[in-house]
N, C-alpha and C positions, 0 to 999 in steps of 0.2 A: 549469497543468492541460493535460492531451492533450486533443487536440480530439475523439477522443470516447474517453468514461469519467470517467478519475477523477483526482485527483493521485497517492493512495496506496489502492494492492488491500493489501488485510490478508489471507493464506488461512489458515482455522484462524477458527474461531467458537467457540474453547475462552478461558476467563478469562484467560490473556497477550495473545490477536489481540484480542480485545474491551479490556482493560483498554491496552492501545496505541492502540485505535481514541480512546476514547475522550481520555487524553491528548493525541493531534492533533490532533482536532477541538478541544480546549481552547484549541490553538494557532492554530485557524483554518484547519488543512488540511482539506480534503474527500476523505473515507475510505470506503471503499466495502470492507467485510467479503464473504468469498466463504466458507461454510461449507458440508460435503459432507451433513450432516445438520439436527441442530437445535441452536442454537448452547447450550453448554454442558450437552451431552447426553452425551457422556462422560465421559471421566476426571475433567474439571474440576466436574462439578454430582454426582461420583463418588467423594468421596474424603471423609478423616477431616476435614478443616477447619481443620488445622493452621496455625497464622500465628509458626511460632517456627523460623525456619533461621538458625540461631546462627553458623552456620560459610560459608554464602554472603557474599561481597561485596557483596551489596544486601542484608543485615542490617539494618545502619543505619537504608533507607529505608525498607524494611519494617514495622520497629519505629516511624519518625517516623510512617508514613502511617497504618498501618489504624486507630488511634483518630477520627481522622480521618474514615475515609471516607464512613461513612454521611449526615454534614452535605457532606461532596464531590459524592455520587454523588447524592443527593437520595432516596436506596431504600434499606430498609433491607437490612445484611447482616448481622445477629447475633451484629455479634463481640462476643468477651468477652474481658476479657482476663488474664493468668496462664495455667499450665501445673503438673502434677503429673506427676511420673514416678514410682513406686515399684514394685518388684521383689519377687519371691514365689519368688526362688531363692537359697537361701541362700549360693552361690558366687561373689554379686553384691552383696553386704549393705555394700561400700564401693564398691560404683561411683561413689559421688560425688565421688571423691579422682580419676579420670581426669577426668569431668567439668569437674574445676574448670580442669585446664589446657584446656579447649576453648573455652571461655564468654570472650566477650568484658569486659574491663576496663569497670566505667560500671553493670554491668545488677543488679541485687539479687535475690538467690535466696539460701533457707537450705535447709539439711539438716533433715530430717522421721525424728524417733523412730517405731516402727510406731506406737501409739498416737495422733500427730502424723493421720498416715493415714485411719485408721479415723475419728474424729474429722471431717474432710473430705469422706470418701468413705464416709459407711457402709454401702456395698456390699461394701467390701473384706473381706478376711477376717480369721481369727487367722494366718496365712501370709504375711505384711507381714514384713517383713525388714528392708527401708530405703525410703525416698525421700527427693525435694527436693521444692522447692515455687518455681517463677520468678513473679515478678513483674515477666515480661515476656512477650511473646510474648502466645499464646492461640491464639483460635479463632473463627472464623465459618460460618455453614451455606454451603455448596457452591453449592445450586440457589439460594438467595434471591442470591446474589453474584452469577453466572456474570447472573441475569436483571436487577439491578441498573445493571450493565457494560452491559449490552443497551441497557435504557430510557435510563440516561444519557447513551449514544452517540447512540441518535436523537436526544434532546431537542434532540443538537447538530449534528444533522444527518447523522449517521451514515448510511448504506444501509448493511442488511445483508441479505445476500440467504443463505435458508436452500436444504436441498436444493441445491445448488448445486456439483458437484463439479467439480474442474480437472483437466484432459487434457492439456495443455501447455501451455507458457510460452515466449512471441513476445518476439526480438531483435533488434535492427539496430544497427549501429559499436557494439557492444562494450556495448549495455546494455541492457536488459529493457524492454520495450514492452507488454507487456499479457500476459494470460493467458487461455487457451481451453477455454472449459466449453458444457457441452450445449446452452445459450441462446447460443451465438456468443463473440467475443472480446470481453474488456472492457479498454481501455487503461490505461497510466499512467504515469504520471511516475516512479514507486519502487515496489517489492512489499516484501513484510513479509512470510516465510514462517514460523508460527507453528502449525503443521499437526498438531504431537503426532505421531504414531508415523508418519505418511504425510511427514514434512519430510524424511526423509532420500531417499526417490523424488521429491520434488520438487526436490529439491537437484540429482540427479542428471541433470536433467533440463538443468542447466546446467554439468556435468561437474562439478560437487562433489563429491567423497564427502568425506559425512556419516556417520560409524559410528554405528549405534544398533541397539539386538535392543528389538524388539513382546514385550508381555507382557500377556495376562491381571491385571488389579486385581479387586478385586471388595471388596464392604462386606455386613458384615448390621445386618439393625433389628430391636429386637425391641420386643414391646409395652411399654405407658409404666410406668414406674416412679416410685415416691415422690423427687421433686427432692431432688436431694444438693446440699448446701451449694456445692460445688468441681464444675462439671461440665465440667472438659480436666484428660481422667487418660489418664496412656500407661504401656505397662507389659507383659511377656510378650508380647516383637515386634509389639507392636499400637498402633497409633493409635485414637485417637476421639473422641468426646466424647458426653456427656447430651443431647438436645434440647430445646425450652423446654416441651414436649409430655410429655417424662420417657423417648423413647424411648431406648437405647443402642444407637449408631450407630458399628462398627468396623469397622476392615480393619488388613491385616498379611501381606498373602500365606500360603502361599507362592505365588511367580509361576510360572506358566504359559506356557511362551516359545513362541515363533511364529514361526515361519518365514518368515511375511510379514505384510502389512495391506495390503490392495489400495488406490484411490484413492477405491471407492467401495465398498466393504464396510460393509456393519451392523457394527452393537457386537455380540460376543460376547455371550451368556446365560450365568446365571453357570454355575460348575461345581461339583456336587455335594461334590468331596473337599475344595475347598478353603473352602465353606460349614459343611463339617463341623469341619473345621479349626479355621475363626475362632470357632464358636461353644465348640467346648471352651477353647481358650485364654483368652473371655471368662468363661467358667465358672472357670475357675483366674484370674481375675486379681480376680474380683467375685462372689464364693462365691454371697453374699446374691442375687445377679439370676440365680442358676443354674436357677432351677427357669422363668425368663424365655421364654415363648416367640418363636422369632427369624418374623417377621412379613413381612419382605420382606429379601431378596436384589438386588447390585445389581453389575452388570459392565461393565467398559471396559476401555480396553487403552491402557496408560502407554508412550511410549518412554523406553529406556535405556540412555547412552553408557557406551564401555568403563571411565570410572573416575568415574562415577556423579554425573559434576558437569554443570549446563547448561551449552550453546551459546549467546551472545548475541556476536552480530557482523556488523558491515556490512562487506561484502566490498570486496574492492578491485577485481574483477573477477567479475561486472559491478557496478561501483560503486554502484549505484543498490538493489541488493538488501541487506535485514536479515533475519540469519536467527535463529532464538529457537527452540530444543527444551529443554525444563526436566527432562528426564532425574528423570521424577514428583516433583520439588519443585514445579510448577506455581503450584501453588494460593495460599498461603499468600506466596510472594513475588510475584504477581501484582500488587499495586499500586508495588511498586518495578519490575519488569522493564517495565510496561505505559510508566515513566519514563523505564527506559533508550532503550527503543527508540524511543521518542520522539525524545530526543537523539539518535540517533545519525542516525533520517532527516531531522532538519531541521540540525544543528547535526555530524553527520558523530562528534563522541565523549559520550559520557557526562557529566555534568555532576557527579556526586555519588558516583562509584566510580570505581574501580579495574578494567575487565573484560577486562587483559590475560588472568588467567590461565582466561575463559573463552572464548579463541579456540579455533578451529578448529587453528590450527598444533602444537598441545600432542598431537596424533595424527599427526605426521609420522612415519613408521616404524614405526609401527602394523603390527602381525604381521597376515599376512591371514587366521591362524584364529584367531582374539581371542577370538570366541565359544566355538570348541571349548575355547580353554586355562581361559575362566572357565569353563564349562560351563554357556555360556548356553543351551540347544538344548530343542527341544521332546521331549518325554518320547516314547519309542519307542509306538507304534500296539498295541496290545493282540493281535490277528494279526501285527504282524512279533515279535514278541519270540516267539508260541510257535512260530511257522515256525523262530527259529532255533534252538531250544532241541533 
C-alpha cells in the first residue's frame, strides 16, 4: 500500500468500477472507488437489464456468475433468468437461421411459432412473426445491482467516495501514483480506470488514445401492468424487461451523439424525440400495453468505441494501470469484467478468457475521422441548419 491512500483507486462508480471493487476486496486488496456523481447513477442504474452478451469473451463467465450472485453479493439484484426476442416485421420472420450461427455451442434456446409468443407475452400482438426463446441469459434491475456492488464492497471494506471528480493523474519512473480531485490527491499502488464515457480523457491524460464518441441512452417506464408469464422480451430495436411491480422498462435509442462529456458534467435529461421514439416502438412491439401511460423517463450517456466491442486491458506503460470502457455492454457483463479486472491487477492476465481481442492495439491505424466515416456526430443545432439553408 502507498503511504498515503490506497493500494487500488477504481475511477468510475458505474457497476464494472464497483463490481472490480468489489472482487479485490474479495482478494484482500484495499480499494478506494473515486466517483464524479452518485455511484451507479448513470448509464449503469440506466439501462434495459440485460445479462445475455452471447458474443463477448466473458460470456462464459457471465452466464456462470449472475445466478449466482445474489447469494455472492448478499443484496438482492432481481435477476431472472432466460430471454425472448420476437420480431413484428415480416422481413425478419427467419432471423433465427442467422442467429443460430452466433450462439455459442453448450447453451439451449428454441424457435417460438407467433402463437408460442403471445402465449408468453400476452402483451404482444396478432403482428408476431417469429421468435426464440434462450434459456440462458436474462435479466436483473440496474439500480438494485449497481447499489448491491456498493454495499457488498463496503462490507469488505471498500471506500467509496461519491461526488468526487478527478482533474489528473500523478506519475513518477514510469508509473501512476495517485490521482488528483477537488479534496487533494489520493495515492496508490495501481488505478483502474472504469469511467464510461469520461475514460477516454482520462486515458489521455497519460498519452493514451482511447477512441470512443459519448452518446445520449435513455429508458421509459410506464405504469404497471398485469405480470406477463416471461418478463425479458426484446424486439423492434429495443431492450427491456417487466418489473416485479408490472412496470415496462425499455430503451433502444436512437443515440444522440456528443461531442464531448466533460470530467465533471451532470447527466443529460432525457430528450423529447427520442422518448417519443421508444414509446411508439413499444406500442408496436406490445399492442396490448399501448394504451400504457409512459410514467417516468430516464437519461445517461453510454461511451462507444469505433467497432462497438469493450476495452479491458492493463497497460504495459504505465504498467500499473487497467483500463475497462464497455462500449454500452456494461451492465449485463458486469460480473464477469468486475473478474477480469481483478486478474489482471493482481495476477497481471485474466484467468478464465481470452481478452486479447479486446486490446487497445486492434485501433492501430485507426482513420482519424472514424466518427465522421460512421457518422457518429452530433445532429446540426436547429439555427445552424437554417442559417445555411
Amino acid at each position: 500500500m502507498s503511504e498515503k491512500g490506497t493500494s487500488v483507486v477504481i475511477v468510475g462508480g458505474g457497476v464494472t468500477g464497483l463490481s472490480a471493487a468489489w472482487w479485490l476486496a474479495r482478494s484482500g486488496v484495499e480499494v478506494t472507488v473515486v466517483e464524479k456523481g452518485i455511484v451507479g447513477f448513470e448509464a449503469s442504474g440506466r439501462n434495459g437489464g440485460g445479462c445475455t452478451h452471447y458474443q463477448s469473451p466473458l460470456f462464459h463467465e457471465e452466464q456462470r456468475l449472475w445466478p449466482e450472485m445474489d447469494e455472492l453479493l448478499g443484496y438482492p439484484t432481481e435477476y431472472q433468468r432466460g430471454r425472448i426476442i420476437f420480431q413484428v416485421d415480416p422481413r425478419k420472420e427467419r432471423f433465427h437461421e442467422g442467429l443460430s450461427l452466433r450462439l455459442p455451442k453448450g447453451y439451449d434456446w428454441e424457435v417460438l411459432i407467433p402463437d408460442d409468443v403471445r402465449a408468453l407475452v400476452p402483451l404482444a400482438g396478432d403482428n408476431v412473426v417469429s421468435g426464440v426463446r434462450f434459456h440462458f441469459g436474462g435479466h436483473a434491475n440496474p439500480q438494485r445491482t449497481a447499489q448491491a456492488y456498493a454495499w457488498a464492497a463496503q462490507d469488505l471494506g471498500v471506500k467509496i467516495l461519491q461526488h468526487t471528480a478527478v482533474r489528473g493523474i500523478t506519475a513518477a519512473g514510469g508509473r501512476v501514483t495517485g490521482i488528483e480531485t477537488a479534496g487533494g490527491t489520493i495515492g496508490c499502488d495501481a488505478l483502474v480506470v472504469a469511467a464510461g464515457p469520461q475514460t477516454g480523457k482520462l486515458m489521455a491524460m497519460l498519452g493514451i488514445d482511447l477512441p470512443m464518441a459519448p452518446a445520449r441512452a435513455e429508458m421509459i417506464v410506464t405504469e404497471p401492468l398485469p405480470m406477463m408469464p416471461f418478463t425479458g422480451v426484446d424486439g423492434n430495436g429495443l431492450y427491456g424487461r417487466q418489473t416485479l411491480r408490472g412496470n415496462l422498462a425499455y430503451g433502444g435509442g436512437p443515440h444522440e451523439w456528443f461531442d464531448d462529456v466533460g470530467l465533471e458534467d451532470a447527466p443529460p435529461k432525457p430528450s423529447g424525440s427520442v422518448t417519443r421514439s421508444l414509446a411508439r416502438r413499444v406500442a408496436e412491439l406490445l399492442p396490448k400495453a399501448a394504451h400504457a401511460r409512459v410514467i417516468r423517463s430516464w437519461a445517461g450517456v453510454v461511451e462507444n468505441t469505433p467497432d462497438g466491442r469493450p476495452v479491458i486491458e492493463r497497460l504495459s506503460a504505465p504498467d500499473n494501470v487497467t483500463v475497462a470502457t464497455m462500449s454500452s455492454v456494461g451492465f449485463g457483463l458486469s460480473p464477469a469484467s468486475g473478474h477480469a479486472i481483478r486478474d489482471l491487477v493482481i495476477d497481471g492476465a485474466c484467468s478464465f478468457a481470452d481478452l486479447s481481442k479486446l486490446s487497445l492495439k486492434r485501433f492501430d491505424g485507426l482513420r482519424g475521422d472514424w466518427r465522421v466515416h460512421l457518422n457518429w456526430l452530433p445532429p446540426e443545432p436547429v439555427g445552424a441548419v437554417a442559417a445555411g439553408a
